[in-house]
N, C-alpha and C positions, 0 to 999 in steps of 0.2 A: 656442378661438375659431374656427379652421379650420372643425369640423364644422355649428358653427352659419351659420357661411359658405357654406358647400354647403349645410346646407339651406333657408337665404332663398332661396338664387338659384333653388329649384325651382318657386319659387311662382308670383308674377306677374313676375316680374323686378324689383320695385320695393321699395327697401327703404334702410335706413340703419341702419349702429351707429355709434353717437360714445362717447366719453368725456370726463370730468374730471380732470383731474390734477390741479388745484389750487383750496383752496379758496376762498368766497366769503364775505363777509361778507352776515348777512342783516339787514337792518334790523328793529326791532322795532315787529309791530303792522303791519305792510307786507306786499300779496299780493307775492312777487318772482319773476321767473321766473327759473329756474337757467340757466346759460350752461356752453357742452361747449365745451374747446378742440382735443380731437385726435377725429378722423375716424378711424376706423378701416375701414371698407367707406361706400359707398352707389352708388346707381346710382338716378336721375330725383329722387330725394329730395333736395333741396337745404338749405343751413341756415346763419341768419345770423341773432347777434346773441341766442340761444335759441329762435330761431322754425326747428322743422319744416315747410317745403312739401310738401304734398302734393299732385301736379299731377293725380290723376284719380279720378273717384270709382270708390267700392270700400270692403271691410271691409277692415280694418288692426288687425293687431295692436301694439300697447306695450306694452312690456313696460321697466323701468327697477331696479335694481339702486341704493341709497340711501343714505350714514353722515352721522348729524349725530355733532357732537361732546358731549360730558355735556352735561345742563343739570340743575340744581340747581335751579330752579322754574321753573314756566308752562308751555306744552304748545307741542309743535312738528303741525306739518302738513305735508302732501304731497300734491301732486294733479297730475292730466293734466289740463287744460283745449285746447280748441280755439276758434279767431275766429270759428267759428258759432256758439256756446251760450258764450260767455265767463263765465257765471254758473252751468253747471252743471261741479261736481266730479266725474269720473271716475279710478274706484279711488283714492279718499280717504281717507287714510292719517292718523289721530293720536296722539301720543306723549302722557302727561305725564309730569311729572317725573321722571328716575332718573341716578343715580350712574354709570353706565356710557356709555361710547360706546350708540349707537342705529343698527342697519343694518339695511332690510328691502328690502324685494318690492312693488313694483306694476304690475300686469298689466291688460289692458283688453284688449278687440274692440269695434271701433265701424265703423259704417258710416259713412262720410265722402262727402259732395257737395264736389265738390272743385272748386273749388283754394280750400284752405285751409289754416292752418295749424296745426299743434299745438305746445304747451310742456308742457314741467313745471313746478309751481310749488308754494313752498312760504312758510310764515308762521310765527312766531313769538310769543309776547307776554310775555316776560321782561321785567319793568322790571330797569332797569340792569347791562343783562349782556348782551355780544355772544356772537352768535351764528354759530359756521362752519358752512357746508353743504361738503362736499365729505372733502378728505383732512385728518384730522390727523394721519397714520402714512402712509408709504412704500407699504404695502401696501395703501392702502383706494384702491377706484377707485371712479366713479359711472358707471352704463353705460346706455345707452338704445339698444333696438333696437325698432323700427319695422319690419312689413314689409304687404306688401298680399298679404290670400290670395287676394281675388277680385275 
């Protein structure tokens, strides 16, 4: 984590990594946005409640690290959304069905007119069967780093 530390701070100065420790319950059939409880770095990026600040315009990279837990039917989703295009999906991610835990990758560049904010967000549609977004092992974290190249 260090290195990636030294290399945010080379950019614009502007930047964030949070994580998840623990998991979330997703409703079914509901857009939800994920919630990070530990801060790990940031500096002008501010964050409350699932919502990224991003106080100035600029390209911004996202990049986010992911585990649902099995799901035995109906497909899972993942996306970065932002409060200016609230209806468009960036680097949208879908699963369906499988037998195993599910962890991936998604990465974006966008151009941001700022001050706005960005989430992560993710969806479900399992009848009768909850749904964890987050850790169901010790070892699984969910990571979001955020940085501004330019």
């Amino acid at each position: 984590m260090s290195k990636l530390i030294n290399r945010i701070t080379h950019y614009d100065n502007i930047f964030a990594i949070y994580r998840k420790t623990t998991t979330q319950a997703i409703p079914q059939n509901t857009d939800t946005k994920i919630t990070f409880d530990t801060e790990i770095k940031s500096n002008k990026i501010t964050y409350s409640s699932g919502n990224f600040y991003l106080p100035e315009n600029g390209l911004y990279n996202i990049t986010c690290e992911c585990f649902y837990s099995v799901n035995l039917s109906g497909n899972r989703s993942c996306w970065i959304e932002t409060d200016l295009n609230p209806n468009e999906k960036y680097s949208y991610f879908l699963r369906k069905s499988n037998t195993s835990p599910l962890a991936f990758n998604l990465s974006t560049t966008l151009y941001i007119s700022a001050p706005t904010n960005i989430k992560l967000m993710t969806y479900h549609d399992s009848a009768n069967q909850t749904v964890d977004f987050g850790t169901t092992r010790q070892d699984y974290y969910i990571d979001i780093n955020i940085y501004k190249l330019s």
